[in-house]
C-alpha positions as CSV (number, residue, x, y, z in Angstrom):
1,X,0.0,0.0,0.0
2,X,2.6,2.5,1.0
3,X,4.1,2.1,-2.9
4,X,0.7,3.8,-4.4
5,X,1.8,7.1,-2.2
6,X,4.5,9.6,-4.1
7,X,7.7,10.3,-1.9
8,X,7.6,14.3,-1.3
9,X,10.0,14.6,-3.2
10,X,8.6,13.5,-6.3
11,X,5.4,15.8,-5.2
12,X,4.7,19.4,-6.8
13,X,4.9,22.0,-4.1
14,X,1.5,23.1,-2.7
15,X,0.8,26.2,-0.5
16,X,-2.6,25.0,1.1
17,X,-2.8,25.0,4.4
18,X,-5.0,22.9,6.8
19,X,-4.5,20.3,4.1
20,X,-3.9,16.1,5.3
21,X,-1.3,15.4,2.9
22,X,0.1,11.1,2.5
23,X,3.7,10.2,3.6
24,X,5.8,7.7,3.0
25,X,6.6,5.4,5.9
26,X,8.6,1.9,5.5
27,X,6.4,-1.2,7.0
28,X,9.2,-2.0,9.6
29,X,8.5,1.9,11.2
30,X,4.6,1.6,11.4
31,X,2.7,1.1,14.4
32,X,1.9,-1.7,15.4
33,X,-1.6,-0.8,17.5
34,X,-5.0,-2.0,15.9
35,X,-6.7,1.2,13.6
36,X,-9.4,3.0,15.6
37,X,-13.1,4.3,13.9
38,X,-13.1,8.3,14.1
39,X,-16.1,10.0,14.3
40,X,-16.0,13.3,12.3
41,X,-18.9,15.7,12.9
42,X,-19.8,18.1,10.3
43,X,-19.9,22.0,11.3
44,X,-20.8,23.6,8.5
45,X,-17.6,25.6,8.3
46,X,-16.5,27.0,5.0
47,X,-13.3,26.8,3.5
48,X,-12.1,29.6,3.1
49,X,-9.0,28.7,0.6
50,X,-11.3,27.2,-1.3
51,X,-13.5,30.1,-1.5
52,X,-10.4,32.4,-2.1
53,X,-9.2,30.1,-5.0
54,X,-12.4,29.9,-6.4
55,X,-13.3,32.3,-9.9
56,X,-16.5,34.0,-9.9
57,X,-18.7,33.5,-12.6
58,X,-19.2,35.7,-15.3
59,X,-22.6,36.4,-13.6
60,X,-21.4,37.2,-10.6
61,X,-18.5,39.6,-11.9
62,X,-21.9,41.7,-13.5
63,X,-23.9,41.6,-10.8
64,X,-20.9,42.8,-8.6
65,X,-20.4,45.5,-11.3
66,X,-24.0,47.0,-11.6
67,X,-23.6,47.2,-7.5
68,X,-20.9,49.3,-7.7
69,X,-22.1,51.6,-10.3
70,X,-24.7,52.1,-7.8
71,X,-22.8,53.8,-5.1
72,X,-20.9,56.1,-7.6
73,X,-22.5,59.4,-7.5
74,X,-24.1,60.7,-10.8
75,X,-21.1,62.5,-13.5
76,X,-22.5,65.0,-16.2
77,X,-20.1,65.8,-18.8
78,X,-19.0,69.5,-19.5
79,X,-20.0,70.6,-23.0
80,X,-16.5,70.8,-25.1
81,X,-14.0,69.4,-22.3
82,X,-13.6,66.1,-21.4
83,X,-14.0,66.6,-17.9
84,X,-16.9,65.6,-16.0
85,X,-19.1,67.7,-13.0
86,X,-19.8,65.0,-9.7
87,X,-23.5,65.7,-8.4
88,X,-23.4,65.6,-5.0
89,X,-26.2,63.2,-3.4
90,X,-30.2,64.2,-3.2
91,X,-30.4,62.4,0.0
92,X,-27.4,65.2,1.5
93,X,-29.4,68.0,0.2
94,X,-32.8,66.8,1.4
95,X,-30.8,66.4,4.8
96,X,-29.6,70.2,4.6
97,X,-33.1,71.5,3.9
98,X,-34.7,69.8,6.8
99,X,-31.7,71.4,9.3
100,X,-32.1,74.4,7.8
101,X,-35.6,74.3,8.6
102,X,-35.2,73.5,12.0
103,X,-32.9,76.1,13.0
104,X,-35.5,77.9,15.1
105,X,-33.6,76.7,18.5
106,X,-30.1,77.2,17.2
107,X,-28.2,80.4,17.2
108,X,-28.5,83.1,15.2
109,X,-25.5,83.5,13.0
110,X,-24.2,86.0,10.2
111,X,-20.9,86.9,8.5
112,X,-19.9,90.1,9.6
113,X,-16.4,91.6,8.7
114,X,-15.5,88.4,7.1
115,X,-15.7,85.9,10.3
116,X,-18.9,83.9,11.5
117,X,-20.7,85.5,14.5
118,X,-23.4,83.3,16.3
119,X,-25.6,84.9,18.8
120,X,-26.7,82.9,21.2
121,X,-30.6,82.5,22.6
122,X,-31.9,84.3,25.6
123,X,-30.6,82.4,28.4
124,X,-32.8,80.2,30.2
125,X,-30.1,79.7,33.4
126,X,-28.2,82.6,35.0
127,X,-25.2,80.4,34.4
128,X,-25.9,80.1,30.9
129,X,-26.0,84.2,31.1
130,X,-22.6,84.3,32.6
131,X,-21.1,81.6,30.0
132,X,-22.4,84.1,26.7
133,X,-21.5,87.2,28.6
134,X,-17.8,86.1,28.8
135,X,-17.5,84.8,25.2
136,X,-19.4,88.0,23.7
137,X,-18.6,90.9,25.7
138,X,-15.6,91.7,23.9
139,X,-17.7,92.1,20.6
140,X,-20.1,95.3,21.3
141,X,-22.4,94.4,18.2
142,X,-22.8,90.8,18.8
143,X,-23.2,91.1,22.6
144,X,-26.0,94.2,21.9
145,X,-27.7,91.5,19.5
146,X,-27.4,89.0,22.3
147,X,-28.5,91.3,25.5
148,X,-31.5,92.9,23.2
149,X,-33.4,89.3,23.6
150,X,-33.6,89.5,26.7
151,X,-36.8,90.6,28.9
152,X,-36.3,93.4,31.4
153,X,-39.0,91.2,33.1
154,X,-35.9,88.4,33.6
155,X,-33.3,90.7,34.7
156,X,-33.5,89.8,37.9
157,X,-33.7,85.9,37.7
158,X,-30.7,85.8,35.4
159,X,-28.4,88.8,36.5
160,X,-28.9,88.2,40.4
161,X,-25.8,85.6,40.9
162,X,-23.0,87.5,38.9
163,X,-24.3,91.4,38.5
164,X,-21.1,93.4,39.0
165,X,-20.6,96.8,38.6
166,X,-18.5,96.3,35.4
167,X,-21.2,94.3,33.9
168,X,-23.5,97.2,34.6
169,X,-21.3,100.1,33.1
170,X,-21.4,97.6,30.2
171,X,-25.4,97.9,29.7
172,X,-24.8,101.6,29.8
173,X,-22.4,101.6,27.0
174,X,-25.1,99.2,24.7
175,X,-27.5,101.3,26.0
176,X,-25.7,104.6,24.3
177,X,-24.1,103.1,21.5
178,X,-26.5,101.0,19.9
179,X,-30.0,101.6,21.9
180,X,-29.9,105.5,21.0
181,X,-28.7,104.7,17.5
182,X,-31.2,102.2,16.7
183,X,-34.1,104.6,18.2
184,X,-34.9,102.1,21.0
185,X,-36.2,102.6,24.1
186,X,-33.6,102.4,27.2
187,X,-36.2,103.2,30.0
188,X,-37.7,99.8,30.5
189,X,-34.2,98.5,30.6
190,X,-32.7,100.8,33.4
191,X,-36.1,100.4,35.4
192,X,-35.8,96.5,34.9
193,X,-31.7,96.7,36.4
194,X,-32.7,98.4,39.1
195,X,-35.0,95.2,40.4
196,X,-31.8,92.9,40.1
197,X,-30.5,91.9,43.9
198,X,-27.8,94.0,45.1
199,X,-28.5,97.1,42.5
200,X,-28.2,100.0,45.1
201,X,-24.5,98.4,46.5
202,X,-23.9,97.7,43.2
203,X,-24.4,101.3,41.6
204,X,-22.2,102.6,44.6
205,X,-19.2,101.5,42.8
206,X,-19.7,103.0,39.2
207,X,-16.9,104.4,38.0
208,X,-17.3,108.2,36.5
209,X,-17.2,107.1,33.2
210,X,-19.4,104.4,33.7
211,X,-22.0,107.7,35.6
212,X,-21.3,109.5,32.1
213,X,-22.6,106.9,29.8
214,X,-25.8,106.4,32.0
215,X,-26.2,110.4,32.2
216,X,-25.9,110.1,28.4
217,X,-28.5,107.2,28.2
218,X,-31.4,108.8,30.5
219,X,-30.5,112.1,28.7
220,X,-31.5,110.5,25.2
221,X,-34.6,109.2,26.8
222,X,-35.8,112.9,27.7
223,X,-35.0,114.0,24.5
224,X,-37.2,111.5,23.1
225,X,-39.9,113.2,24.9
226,X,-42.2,110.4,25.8
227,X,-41.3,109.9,29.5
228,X,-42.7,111.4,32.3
229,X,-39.9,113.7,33.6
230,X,-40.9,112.8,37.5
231,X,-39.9,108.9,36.4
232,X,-36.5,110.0,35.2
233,X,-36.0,112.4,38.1
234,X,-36.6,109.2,40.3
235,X,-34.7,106.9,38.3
236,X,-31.7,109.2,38.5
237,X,-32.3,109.1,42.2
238,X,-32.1,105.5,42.2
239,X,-29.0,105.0,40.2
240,X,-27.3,108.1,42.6
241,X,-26.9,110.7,39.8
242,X,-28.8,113.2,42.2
């Protein structure tokens, strides 16, 4: 029996592996002990060299073909080049319309002096006040914008945990820059500061300048001649111009 086996070195090489491959073995080395019955349980296990090896089908190699033309995005050609124009994907620009349409919550944002500004919402949170006050109070514009949503009505919810007297010479400088400019009314905004905790302490520490932009702001709102004067007289009281 052992002559109908080739030696290995009469065999071609193979580079399978996992493969039983015969041997050559002279009857005076083989055992001795009686054979034994296996039992070999199928698993179901592909081979996966065989799979490797094994050609596809000229069916197969169109069907793998039309799938891939599939995920390519649409080309049109250019008229008189021989270059071609990619369309981007509907499903990306039915994606972009529905954000765009729900943008209520987000920011408001604009291009001003070539850089992207985003104004925040009214805050809901005194902390969240505090968090857009620091990242905006260096831009006058964008923090007018941002303080302008605000309700006088919620100064003192929101401004009660971290009103200081810079952040109040700050109103007044909105308040003259951009309120007067703009034509609108400052009263209801001084009159809603001066509910906020801590206000009379507060305006105490005002700086002389930061007293010169407030004379300046109640001073535009008795030009515009549709205050009673006794409610400024008092308001100037409160804020310690008289």
């Amino acid at each position: 029996m052992a002559s109908a086996y080739k030696s290995p070195e009469g065999q071609a090489p193979d580079n399978g592996q996992g493969l039983v491959k015969p041997i050559h073995k002279p009857p005076h080395l083989r055992s001795k002990k009686p054979l034994r019955r296996v039992e070999v349980e199928d698993t179901g296990e592909i081979d996966l060299v065989a799979v490797a090896t094994r050609k596809l089908t000229s069916g197969e190699v169109d069907e793998r073909l039309s799938s891939e033309k599939e995920k390519l995005p649409e080309t049109t050609a250019v008229p008189g080049r021989g270059e071609s124009v990619v369309k981007p994907p509907t499903e990306s620009r039915s994606q972009e319309s529905e954000i765009s349409a729900d943008d209520v919550s987000h920011p408001v944002c604009s291009s001003e002096k070539e850089h992207r500004v985003c104004i925040p919402a009214a805050p809901a949170t005194s902390a969240q006040f505090h968090l857009d006050w620091r990242r905006l109070k260096h831009d006058d514009a964008s923090l007018y914008r941002y303080f302008k949503q605000i309700q006088p009505s919620d100064y003192r919810r929101l401004f009660s945990e971290f009103f200081e007297p810079d952040i109040l010479e700050k109103i007044f400088h909105l308040l003259r820059d951009f309120y007067t400019v703009e034509n609108v009314a400052v009263l209801p905004v001084l009159v809603g500061l001066t509910k906020v905790a801590r206000f009379s302490t507060i305006a105490m520490f005002l700086s002389s300048m930061g007293r010169q932009t407030l004379v300046a702001a109640i001073g535009h709102a008795r030009e515009a001649g549709v205050h009673d004067e006794s409610k400024l007289a008092a308001l100037s009281r409160e804020y310690g111009l008289s």
